[in-house]
C-alpha positions, 0 to 999 in steps of 0.5 A: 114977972118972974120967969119960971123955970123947969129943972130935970134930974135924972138920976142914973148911975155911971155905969148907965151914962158909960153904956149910954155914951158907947152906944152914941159915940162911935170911937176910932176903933170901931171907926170906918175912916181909920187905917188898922196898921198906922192907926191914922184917919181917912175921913178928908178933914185935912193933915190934923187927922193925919195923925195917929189916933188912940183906940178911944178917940172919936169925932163928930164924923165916926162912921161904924165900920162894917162887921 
């Protein structure tokens, strides 16, 4: 028997997904971990965070900063 399969399509513009996008994804600007003046991360995850990062980079462990 065939198998019957369910396909969605959500029709949404770019700028909706963008604004979709930064309110889930907390980019290192905007991060708790990341030191302002050498723009390097403190989460603990070892030397390869050690490196400076750009203002839109982000990771799994983002943690808004408080206001």
């Amino acid at each position: 028997m065939a198998e019957s399969k369910m396909i969605a399509t959500i029709n949404i513009s770019v700028e909706e997904l963008q604004e979709i996008v930064d309110k889930a994804v907390i980019r290192c600007k905007d991060c708790k971990h990341r030191d302002p003046e050498d723009k390097k991360c403190d989460s603990g995850h070892g030397i390869v965070w050690q490196l400076p990062r750009d203002d839109d980079w982000f990771c799994a462990d983002g943690e808004r900063k408080e206001k």
